[in-house]
C-alpha positions as CSV (number, residue, x, y, z in Angstrom):
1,X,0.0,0.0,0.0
2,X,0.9,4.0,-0.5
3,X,1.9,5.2,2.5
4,X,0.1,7.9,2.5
5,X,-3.7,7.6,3.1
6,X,-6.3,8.1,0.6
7,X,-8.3,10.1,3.8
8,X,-6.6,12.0,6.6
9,X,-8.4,14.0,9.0
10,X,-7.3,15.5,12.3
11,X,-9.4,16.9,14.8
12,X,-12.3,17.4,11.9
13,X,-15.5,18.6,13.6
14,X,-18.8,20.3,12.5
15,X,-21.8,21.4,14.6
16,X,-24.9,22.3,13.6
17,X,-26.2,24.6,16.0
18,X,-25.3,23.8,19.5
19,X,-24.7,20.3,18.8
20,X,-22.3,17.9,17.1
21,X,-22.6,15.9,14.4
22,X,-18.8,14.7,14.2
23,X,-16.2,15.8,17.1
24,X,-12.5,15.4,17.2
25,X,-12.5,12.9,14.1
26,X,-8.9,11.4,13.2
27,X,-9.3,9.0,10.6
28,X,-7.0,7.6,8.3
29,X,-7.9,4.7,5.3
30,X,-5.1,3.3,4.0
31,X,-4.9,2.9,0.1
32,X,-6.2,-0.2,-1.3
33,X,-8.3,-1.2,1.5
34,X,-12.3,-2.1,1.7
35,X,-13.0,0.0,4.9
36,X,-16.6,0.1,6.6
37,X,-17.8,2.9,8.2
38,X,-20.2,1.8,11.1
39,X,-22.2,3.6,14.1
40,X,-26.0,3.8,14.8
41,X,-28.5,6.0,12.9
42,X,-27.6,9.7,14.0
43,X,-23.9,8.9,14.8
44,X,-22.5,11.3,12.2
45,X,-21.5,9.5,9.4
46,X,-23.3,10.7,6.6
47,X,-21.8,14.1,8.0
48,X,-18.5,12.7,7.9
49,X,-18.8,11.5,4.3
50,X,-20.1,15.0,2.9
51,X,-17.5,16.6,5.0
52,X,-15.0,14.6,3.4
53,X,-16.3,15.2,-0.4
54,X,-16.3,19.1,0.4
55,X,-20.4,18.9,0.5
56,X,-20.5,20.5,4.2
57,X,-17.7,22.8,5.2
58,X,-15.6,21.7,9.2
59,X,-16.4,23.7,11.7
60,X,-12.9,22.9,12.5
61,X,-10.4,20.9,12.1
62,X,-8.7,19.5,8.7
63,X,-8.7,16.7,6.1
64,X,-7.4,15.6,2.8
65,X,-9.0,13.1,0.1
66,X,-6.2,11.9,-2.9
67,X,-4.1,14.0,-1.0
68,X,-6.7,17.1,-1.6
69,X,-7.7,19.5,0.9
70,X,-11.3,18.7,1.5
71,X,-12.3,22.2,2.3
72,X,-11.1,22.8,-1.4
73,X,-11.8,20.2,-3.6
74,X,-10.9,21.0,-7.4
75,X,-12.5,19.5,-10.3
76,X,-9.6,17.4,-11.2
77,X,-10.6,15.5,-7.4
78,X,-13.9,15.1,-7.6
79,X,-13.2,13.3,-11.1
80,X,-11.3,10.5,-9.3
81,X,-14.5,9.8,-6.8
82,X,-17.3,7.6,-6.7
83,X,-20.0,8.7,-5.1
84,X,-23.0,6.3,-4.5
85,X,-25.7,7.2,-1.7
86,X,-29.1,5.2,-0.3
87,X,-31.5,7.4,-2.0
88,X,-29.8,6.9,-5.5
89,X,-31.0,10.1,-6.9
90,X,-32.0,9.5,-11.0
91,X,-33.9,11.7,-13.1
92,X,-37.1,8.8,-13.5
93,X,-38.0,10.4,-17.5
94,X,-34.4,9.3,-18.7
95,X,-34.0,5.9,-19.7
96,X,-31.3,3.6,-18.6
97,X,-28.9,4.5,-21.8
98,X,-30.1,8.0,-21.3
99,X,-28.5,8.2,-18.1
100,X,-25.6,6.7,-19.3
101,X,-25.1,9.0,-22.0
102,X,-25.6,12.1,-19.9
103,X,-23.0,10.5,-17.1
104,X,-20.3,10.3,-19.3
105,X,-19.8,14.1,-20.4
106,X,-18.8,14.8,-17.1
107,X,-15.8,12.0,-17.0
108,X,-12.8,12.1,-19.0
109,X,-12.2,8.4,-18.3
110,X,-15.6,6.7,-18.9
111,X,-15.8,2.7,-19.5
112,X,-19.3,2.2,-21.3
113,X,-18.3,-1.5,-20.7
114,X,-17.9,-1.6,-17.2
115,X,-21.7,0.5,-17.4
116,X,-23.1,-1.9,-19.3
117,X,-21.7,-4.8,-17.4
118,X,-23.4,-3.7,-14.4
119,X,-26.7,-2.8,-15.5
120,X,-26.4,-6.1,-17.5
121,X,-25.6,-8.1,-14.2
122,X,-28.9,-6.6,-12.8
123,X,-31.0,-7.5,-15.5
124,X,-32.1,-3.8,-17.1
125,X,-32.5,-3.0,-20.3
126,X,-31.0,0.0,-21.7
127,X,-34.8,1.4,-22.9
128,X,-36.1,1.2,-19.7
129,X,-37.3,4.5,-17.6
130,X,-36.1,5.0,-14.6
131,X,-39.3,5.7,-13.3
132,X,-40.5,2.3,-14.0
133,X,-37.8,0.2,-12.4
134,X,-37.2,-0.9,-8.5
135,X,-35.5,0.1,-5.7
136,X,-32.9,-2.9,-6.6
137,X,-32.9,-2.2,-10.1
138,X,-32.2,1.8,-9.4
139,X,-29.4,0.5,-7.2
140,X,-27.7,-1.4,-9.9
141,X,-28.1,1.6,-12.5
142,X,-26.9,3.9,-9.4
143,X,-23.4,1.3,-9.4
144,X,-23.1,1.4,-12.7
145,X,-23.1,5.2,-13.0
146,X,-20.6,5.4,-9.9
147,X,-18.1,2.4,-11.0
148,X,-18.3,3.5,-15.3
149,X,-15.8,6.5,-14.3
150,X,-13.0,3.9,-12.9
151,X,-13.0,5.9,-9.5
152,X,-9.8,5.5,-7.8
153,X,-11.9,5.9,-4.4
154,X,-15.5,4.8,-4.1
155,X,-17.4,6.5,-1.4
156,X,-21.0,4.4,-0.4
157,X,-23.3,5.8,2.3
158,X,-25.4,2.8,2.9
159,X,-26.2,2.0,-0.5
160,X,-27.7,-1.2,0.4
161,X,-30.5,0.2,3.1
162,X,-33.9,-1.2,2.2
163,X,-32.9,-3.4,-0.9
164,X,-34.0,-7.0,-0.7
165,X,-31.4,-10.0,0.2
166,X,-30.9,-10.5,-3.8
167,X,-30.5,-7.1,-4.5
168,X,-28.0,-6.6,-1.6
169,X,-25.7,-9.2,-2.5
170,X,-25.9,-8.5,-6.4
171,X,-24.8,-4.7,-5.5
172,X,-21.6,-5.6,-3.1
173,X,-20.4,-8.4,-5.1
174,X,-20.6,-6.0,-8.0
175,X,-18.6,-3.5,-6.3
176,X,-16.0,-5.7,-4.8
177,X,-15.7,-7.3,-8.1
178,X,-15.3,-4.1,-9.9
179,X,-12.5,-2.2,-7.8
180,X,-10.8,-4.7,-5.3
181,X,-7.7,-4.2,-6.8
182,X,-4.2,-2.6,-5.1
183,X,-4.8,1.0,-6.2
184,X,-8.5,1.6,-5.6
185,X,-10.2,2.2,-2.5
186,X,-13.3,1.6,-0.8
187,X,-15.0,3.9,2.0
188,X,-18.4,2.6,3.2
189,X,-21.1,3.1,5.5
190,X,-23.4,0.2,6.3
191,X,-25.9,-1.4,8.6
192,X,-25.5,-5.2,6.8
193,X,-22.9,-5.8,8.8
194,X,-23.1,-9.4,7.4
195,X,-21.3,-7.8,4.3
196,X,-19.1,-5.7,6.4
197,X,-17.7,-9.3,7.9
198,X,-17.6,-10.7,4.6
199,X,-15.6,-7.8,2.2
200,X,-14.1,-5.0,5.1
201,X,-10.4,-5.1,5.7
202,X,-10.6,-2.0,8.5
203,X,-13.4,-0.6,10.4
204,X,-14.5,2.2,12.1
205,X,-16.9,2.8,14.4
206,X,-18.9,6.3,15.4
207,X,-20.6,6.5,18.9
208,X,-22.7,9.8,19.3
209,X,-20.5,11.7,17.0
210,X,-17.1,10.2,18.1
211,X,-14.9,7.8,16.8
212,X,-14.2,5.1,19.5
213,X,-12.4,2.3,17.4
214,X,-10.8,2.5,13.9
215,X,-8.6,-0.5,13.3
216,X,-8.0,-3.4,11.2
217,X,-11.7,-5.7,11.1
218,X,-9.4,-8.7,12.7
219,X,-8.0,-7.0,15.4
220,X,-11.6,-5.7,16.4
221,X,-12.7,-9.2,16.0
222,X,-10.2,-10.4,18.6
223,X,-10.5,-7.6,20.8
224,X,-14.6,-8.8,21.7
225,X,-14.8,-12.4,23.7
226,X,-17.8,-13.9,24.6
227,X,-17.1,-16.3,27.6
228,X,-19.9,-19.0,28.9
229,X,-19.6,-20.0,32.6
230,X,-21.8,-23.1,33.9
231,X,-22.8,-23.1,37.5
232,X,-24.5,-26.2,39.3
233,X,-27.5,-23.9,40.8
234,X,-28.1,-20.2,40.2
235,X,-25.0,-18.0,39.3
236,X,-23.4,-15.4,42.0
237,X,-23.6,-12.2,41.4
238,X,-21.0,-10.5,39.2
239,X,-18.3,-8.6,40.8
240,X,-16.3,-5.4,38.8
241,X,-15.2,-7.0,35.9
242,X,-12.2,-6.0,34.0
243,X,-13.4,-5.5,29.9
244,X,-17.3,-6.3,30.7
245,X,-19.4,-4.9,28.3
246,X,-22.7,-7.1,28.6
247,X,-23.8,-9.8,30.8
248,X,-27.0,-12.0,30.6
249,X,-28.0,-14.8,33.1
250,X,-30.0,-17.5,32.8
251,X,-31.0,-20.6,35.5
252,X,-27.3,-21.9,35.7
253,X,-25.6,-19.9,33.2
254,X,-23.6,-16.7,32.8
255,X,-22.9,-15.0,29.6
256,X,-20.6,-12.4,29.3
257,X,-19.3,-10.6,26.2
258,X,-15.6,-8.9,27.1
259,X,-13.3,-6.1,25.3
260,X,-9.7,-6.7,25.5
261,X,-10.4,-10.2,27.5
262,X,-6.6,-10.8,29.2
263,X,-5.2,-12.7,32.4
264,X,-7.0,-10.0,35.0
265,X,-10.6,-10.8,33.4
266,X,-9.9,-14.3,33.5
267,X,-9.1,-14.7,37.0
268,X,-12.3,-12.8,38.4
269,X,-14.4,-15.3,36.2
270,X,-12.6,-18.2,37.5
271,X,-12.7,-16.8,41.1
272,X,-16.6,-16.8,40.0
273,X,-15.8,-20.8,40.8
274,X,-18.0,-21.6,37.3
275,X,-18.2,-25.9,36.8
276,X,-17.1,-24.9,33.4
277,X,-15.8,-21.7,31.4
278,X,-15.9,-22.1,27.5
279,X,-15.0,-19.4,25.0
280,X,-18.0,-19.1,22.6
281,X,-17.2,-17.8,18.7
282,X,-18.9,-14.3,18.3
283,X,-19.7,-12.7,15.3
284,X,-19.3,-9.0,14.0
285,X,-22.8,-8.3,14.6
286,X,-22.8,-9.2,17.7
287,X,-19.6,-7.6,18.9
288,X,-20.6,-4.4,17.3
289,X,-24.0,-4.2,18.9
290,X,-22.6,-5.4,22.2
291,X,-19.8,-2.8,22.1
292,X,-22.5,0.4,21.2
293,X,-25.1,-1.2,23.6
294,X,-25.4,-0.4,27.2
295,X,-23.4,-1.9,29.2
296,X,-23.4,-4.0,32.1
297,X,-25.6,-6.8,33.4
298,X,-28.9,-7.4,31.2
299,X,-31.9,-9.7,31.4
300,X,-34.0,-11.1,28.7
301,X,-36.9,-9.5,27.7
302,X,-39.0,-12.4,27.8
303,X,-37.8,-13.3,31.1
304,X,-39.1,-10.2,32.9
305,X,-42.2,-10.5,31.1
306,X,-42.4,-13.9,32.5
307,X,-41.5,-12.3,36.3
308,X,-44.3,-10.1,36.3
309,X,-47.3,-11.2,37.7
């Protein structure tokens, strides 16, 4: 990889009003790299991205893009970026071709194959209106449009959100297929974090407008432990444990899901005196929702349903 960063930012912030959408944001995305933006609805990172393509001006702070300065992003910049978002925004009297055709006069480098590919991959003629087609279908013209330029970066703010399973998997096969190679980038945001697991090299993750982990997907992966501990009658109650980011108990069982599980969390589960302690596998889903979730000791909702009288 380049070593420097296709995006840099230090510090970038913007408010709106008296409140902040993204605060103290240092990010970097290494060239090359598939990397996911994640964090609940209202996090900030649709503000991140437009801050980053020069759409909304920092209140403070700085970044680059392809070594750009985003608060001044020339022509020549914007050229080298695909931009895809959820709403995929098309003018529904053009046709298919139509959109196309108008596309391409504002690219030098245009690949009318790689457009037709696409839309040929979802199915769509070239005659028909956009009106007439569906949200899947407006997806796949919306990638085409993007990925006929030959972006060096693609930018995609949760491009997937509210196509079906099909749909979903025909758009991010299509993009990884199209631009996983050495010198072209990937920057998304997503809730499918099924697709994160499957494609992301790196995440990040926004928490109320701050970034709380950015780091390679693997070493987030290992960083979240679910442990199971067994006891022969009710378990104890839980004592300050290091890492502990949610517990649930059942009749016999304790299950805990840890960050940075070491030697000091270990020993106050053993001193717990479980029958048995087994490391369960967790996936991405789960560790993302159970590092964003409140934390602490948690019952089932069905079980306190069941306690009431």
């Amino acid at each position: 990889m380049n070593e420097q960063p296709v995006i840099f930012t230090r510090g970038l912030t913007r408010y709106f009003g008296g409140k902040p959408a993204v605060e103290g944001l240092n990010l970097e995305v290494p060239r090359g790299s598939v990397f996911a933006f994640l964090g609940r609805n209202g996090s900030g990172k649709t503000t991140t991205i437009r801050l980053l393509l020069g759409l909304v001006q920092p209140t403070r702070g700085e970044g680059a893009i392809l070594g750009y300065n985003i608060r001044h992003l020339p022509t020549e910049a914007r050229a080298r970026i695909g931009y895809l978002t959820e709403e995929h925004q098309l003018y529904g009297w053009m046709s298919v071709k139509e959109c196309g055709d108008f596309q391409s006069r504002f690219y030098p480098r245009w690949n009318e194959k790689i457009f037709r590919g696409v839309v040929g991959h979802f199915h769509l003629s070239m005659t028909s209106r956009v009106k007439d087609l569906s949200r899947g279908e407006r997806a796949g013209l919306s990638l085409g449009l993007t990925l006929a330029p030959e972006p060096e970066l693609l930018m995609m703010d949760d491009p997937t959100q509210g196509l079906d399973p099909v749909a979903c998997r025909s758009l991010v096969e299509s993009m990884i297929y199209l631009t996983r190679r050495s010198d072209r980038t990937i920057f998304f945001s997503s809730h499918q974090l099924a697709d994160v697991e499957r494609v992301a090299d790196y995440i990040a993750i926004l928490d109320r407008s701050v970034l709380r982990v950015c780091c390679p997907l693997e070493t987030f992966r290992q960083s979240v432990q679910q442990v199971k501990l067994r006891f022969p009658g009710p378990p104890p109650p839980l004592p300050e444990i290091p890492g502990l980011l949610q517990a649930f108990r059942s009749e016999g069982e304790l299950r805990l899901t840890c960050v940075h599980y070491h030697g000091a969390t270990e020993q106050a589960l053993r001193a717990l005196a479980p029958v048995e302690m087994e490391m369960v596998p967790i996936s991405l889903e789960d560790a993302f929702i159970s590092y964003l979730g409140e934390r602490g000791e948690k019952s089932f909702i069905l079980s306190e349903t069941e306690a009431q009288p």
